[in-house]
Backbone as a ProteinNet text record, in pm:
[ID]
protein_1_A
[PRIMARY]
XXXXXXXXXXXXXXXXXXXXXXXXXXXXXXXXXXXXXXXXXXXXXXXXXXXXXXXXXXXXXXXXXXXXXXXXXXXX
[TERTIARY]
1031.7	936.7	1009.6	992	1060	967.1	1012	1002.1	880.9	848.3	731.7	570.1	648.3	518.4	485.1	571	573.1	495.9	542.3	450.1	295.5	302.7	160.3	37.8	125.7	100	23	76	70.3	-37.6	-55.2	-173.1	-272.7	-309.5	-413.2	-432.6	-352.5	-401.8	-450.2	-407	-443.6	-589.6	-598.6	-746.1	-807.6	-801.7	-893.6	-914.8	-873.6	-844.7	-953.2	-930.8	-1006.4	-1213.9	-1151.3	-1327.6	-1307.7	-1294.4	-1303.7	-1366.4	-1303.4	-1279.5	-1451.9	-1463.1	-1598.4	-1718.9	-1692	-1790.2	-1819.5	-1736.8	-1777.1	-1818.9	-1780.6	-1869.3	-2015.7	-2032.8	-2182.1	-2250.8	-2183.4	-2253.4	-2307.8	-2213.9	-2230.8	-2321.5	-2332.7	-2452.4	-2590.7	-2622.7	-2711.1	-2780.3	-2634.7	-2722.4	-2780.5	-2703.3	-2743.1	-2920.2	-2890.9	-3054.9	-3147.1	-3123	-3182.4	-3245.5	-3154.2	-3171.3	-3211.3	-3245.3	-3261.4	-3446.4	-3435.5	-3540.4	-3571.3	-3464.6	-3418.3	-3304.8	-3266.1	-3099.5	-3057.3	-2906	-2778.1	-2815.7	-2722.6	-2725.9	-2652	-2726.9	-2715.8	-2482.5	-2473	-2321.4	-2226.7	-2326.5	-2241.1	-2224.7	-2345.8	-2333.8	-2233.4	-2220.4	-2103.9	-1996.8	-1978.1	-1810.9	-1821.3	-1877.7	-1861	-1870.5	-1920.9	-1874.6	-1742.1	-1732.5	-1556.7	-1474	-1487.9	-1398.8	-1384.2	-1514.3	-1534.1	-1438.1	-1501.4	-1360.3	-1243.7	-1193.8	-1048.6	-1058.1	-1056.8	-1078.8	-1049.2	-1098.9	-1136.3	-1016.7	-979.5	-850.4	-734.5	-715.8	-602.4	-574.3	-716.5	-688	-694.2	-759.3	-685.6	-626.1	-483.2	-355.7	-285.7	-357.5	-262.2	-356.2	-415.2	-550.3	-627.5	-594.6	-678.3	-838.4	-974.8	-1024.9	-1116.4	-1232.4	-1404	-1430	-1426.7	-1562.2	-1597.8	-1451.4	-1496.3	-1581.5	-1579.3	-1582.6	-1735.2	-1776.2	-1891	-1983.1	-1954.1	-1991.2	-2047.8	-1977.3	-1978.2	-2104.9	-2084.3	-2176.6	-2308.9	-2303.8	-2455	-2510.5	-2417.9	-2492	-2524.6	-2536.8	-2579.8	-2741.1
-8151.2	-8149.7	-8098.5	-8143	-8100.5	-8018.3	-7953.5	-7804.6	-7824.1	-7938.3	-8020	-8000.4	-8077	-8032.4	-7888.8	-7868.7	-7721	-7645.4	-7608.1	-7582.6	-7627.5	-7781.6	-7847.7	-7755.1	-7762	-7712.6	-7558.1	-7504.1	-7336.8	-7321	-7375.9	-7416.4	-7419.1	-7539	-7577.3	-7441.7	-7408.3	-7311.4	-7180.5	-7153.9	-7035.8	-7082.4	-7222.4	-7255.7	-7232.1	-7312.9	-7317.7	-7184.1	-7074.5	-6954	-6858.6	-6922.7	-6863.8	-6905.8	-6980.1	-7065.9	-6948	-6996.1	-6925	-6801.1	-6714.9	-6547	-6553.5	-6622.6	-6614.2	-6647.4	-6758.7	-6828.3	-6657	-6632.6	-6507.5	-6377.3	-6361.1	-6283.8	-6300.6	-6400.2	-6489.6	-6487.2	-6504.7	-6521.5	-6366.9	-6258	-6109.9	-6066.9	-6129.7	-6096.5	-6139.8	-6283.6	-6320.9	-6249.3	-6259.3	-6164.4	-6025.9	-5989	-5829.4	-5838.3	-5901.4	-5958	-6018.4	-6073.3	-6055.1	-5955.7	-5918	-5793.6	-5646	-5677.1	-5523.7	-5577.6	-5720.3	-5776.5	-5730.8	-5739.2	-5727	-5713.2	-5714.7	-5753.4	-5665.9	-5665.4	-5593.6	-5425.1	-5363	-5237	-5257.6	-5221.4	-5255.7	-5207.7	-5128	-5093.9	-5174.5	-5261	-5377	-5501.8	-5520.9	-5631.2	-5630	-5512.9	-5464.8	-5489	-5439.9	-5459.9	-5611.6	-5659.2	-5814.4	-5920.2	-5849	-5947.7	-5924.8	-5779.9	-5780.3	-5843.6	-5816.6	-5943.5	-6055.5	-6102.1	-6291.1	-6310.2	-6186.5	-6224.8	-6214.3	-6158.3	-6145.8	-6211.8	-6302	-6414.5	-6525.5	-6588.9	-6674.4	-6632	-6499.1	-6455.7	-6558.9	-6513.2	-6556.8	-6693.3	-6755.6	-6897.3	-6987.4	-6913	-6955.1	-6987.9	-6878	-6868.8	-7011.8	-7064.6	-7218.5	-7296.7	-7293.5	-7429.6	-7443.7	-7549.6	-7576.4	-7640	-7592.7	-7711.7	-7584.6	-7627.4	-7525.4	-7509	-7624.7	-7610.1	-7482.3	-7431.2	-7291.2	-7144.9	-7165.4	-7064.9	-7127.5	-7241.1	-7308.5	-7275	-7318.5	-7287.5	-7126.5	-7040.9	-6892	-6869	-6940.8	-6867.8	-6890.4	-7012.6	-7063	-7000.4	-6877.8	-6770.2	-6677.8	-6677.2	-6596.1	-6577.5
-4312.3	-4422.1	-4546.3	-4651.3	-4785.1	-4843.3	-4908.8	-4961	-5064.1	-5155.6	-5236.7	-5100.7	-4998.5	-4875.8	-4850.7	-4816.5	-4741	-4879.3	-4972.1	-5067.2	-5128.3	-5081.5	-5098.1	-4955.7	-4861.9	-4738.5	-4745.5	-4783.5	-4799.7	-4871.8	-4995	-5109.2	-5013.2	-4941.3	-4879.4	-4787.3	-4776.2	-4624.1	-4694	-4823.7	-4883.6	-4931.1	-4945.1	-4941.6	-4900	-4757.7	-4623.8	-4598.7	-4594.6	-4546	-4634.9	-4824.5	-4870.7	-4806.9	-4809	-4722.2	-4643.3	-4506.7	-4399	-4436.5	-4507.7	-4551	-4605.1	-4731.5	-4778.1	-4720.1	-4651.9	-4526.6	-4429.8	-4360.5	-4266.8	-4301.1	-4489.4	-4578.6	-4541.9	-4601.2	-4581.1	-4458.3	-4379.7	-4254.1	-4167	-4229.1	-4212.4	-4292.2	-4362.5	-4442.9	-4383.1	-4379.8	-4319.7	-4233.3	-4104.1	-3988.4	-4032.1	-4116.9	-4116.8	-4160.8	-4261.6	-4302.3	-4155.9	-4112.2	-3962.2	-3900	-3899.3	-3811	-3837.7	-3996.8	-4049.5	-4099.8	-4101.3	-4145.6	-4300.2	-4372.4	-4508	-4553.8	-4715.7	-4712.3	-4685.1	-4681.2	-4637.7	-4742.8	-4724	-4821.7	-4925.5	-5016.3	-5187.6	-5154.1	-5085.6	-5075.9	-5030.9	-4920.7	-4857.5	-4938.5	-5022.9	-5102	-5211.5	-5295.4	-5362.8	-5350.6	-5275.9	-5174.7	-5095.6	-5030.9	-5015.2	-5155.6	-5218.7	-5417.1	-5435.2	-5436.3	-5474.9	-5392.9	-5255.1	-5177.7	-5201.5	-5193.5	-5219.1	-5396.4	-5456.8	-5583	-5587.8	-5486.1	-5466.8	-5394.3	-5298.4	-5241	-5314.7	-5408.5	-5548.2	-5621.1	-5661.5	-5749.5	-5691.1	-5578.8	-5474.1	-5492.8	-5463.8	-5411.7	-5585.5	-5653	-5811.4	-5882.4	-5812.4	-5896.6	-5830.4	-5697.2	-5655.7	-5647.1	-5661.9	-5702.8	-5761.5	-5893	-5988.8	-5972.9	-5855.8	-5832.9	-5860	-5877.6	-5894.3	-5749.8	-5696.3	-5556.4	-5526.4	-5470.4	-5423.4	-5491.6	-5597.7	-5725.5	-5773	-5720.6	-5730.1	-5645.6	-5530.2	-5348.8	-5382.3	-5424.6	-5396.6	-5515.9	-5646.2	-5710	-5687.5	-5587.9	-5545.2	-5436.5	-5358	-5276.4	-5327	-5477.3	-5517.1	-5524.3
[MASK]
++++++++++++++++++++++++++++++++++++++++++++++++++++++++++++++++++++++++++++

């Protein structure tokens, strides 16, 4: 693989990864809301924003595309 891939490569995975990461934000959230039979604690939600933005920071600096930064602001 040439080094153009391998770099195209890495991109994507710092992608996918950023998904992943925010997706299981989300989904920890959910349940907690389940199960508390209301949302998360005003502390958890805090700190899972700042993640999901450093999340978004990351996957930024190598990919020029919205979706993700889109996707996220619509769980809001």
């Amino acid at each position: 693989m040439d080094v153009d891939k391998e770099k195209e490569m890495l991109k994507d995975l710092i992608w996918l990864n950023a998904v992943i990461a925010t997706e299981l934000i989300q989904i920890t959230e959910n349940v907690s809301s389940i199960l508390r039979h209301g949302p998360p604690p005003e502390s958890c939600l805090v700190d899972h924003n700042r993640l999901r933005q450093q999340a978004l920071t990351i996957v930024e600096k190598y990919r020029d595309e919205p979706a993700l930064r889109e996707h996220l602001l619509g769980h809001r």
